[in-house]
C-alpha positions as CSV (number, residue, x, y, z in Angstrom):
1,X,12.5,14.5,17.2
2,X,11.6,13.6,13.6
3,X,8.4,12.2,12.5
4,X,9.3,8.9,10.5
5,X,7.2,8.9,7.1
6,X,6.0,5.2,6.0
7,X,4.0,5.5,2.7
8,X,1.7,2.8,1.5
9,X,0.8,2.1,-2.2
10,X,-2.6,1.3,-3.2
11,X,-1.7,-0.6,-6.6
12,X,-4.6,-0.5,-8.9
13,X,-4.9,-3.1,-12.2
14,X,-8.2,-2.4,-13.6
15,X,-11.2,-2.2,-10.9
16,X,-9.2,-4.0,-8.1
17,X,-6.5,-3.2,-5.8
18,X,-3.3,-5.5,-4.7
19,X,-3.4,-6.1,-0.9
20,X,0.0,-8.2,0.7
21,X,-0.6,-10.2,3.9
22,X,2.2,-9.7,6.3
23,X,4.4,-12.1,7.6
24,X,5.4,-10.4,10.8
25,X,5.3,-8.8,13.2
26,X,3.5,-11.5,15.1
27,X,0.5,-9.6,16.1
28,X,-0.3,-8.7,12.6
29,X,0.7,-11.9,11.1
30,X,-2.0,-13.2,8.5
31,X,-3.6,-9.8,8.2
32,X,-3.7,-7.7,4.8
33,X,-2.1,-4.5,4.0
34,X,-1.4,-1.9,1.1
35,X,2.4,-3.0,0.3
36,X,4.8,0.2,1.1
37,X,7.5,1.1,3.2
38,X,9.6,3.8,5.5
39,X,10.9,6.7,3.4
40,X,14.7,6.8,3.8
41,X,16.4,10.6,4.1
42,X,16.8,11.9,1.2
43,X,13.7,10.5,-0.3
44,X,10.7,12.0,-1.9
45,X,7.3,10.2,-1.2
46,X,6.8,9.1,-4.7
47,X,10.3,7.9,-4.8
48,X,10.1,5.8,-1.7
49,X,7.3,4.0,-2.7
50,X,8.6,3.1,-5.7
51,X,11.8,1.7,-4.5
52,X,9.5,-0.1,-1.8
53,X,7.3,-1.6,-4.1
54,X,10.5,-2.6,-6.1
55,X,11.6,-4.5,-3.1
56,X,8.7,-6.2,-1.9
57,X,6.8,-6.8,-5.0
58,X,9.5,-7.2,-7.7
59,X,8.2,-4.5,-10.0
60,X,10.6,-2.0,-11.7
61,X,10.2,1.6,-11.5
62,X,8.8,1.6,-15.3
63,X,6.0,-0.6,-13.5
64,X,4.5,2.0,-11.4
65,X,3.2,5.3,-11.3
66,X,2.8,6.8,-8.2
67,X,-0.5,9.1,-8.1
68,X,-2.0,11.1,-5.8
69,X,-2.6,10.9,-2.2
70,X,-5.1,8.8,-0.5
71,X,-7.4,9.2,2.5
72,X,-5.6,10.9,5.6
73,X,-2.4,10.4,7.3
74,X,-2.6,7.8,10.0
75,X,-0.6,8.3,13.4
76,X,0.9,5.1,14.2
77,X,2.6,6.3,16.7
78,X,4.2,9.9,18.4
79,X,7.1,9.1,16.0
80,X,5.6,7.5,12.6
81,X,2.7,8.5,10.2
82,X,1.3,6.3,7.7
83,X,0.6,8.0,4.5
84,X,-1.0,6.0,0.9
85,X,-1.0,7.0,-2.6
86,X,-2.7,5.3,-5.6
87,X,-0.7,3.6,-7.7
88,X,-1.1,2.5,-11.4
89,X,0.2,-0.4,-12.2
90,X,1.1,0.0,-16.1
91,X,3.5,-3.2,-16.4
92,X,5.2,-6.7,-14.4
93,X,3.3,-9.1,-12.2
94,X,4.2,-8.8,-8.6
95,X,5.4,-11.1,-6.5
96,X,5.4,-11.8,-3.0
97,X,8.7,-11.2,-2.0
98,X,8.1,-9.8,1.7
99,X,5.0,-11.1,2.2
100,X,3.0,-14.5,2.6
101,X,1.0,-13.5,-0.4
102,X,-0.5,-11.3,-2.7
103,X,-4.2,-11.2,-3.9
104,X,-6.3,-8.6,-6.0
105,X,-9.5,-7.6,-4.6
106,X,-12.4,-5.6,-5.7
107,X,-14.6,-2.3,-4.2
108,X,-17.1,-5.1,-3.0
109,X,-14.6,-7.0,-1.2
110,X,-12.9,-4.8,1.0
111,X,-14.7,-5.6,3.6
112,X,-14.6,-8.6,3.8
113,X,-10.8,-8.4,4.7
114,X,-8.9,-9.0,7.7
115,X,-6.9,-6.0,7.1
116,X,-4.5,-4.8,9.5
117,X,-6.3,-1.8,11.9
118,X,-3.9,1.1,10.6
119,X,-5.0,0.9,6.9
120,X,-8.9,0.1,7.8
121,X,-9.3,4.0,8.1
122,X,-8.4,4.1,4.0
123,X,-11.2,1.5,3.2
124,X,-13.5,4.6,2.7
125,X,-11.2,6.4,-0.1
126,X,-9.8,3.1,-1.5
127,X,-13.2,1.9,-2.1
128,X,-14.4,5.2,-3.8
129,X,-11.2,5.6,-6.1
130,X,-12.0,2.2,-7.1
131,X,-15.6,3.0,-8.4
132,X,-13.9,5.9,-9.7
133,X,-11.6,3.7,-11.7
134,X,-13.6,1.1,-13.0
């Protein structure tokens, strides 16, 4: 049994990262996420994200670059791990195209989001790369 990949892109514009609020499944509904996807077969990380990112946010491969890793992998399941990179944004406006909507938020605002539990174990990293940045 394979271990199914899902990456997750932490897309940076200045000192604040893009966070998407899902639209389903019901249980997560209204909560916030990093955008991202699963990584089809045949697929490098990097390359996966990108075409995710394309999908849901509307932003062309010239739009992104796809950094390093962030934080740990996540165990969603026995099958799936959740895995983020940062990303740099370097062109396009995204758009909510899977999701109920998009919003930038800052290191001091993290917390204050009702983030979905699987990418609450990032706020650590994402908040530090973001001093980083700034």
């Amino acid at each position: 049994m394979s271990t199914q990949i899902v990456v997750a892109g932490a897309v940076i514009r200045g000192s604040a990262v893009l966070i998407a609020q899902r639209v389903r499944p019901p249980e997560l509904a209204g909560r916030w996420e990093l955008p991202g996807g699963k990584v089809a077969p045949g697929e490098t990380e990097p390359q996966a994200l990108a075409r995710e990112l394309a999908e849901e946010l509307g932003l062309a491969a010239a739009d992104v670059a796809v950094g390093h890793r962030l934080g740990a992998d996540i165990s969603l399941d026995d099958t799936t791990t959740l895995r983020a990179y940062l990303v740099r944004l370097l062109g396009g406006e995204p758009h909510p195209h899977d999701h109920r909507a998009l919003r930038w938020v800052t290191a001091a605002e993290l917390a204050d989001v009702d983030w979905v539990p699987a990418d609450r174990a990032w706020l650590p990293d994402l908040e530090q790369a973001l001093l980083t940045m700034s």
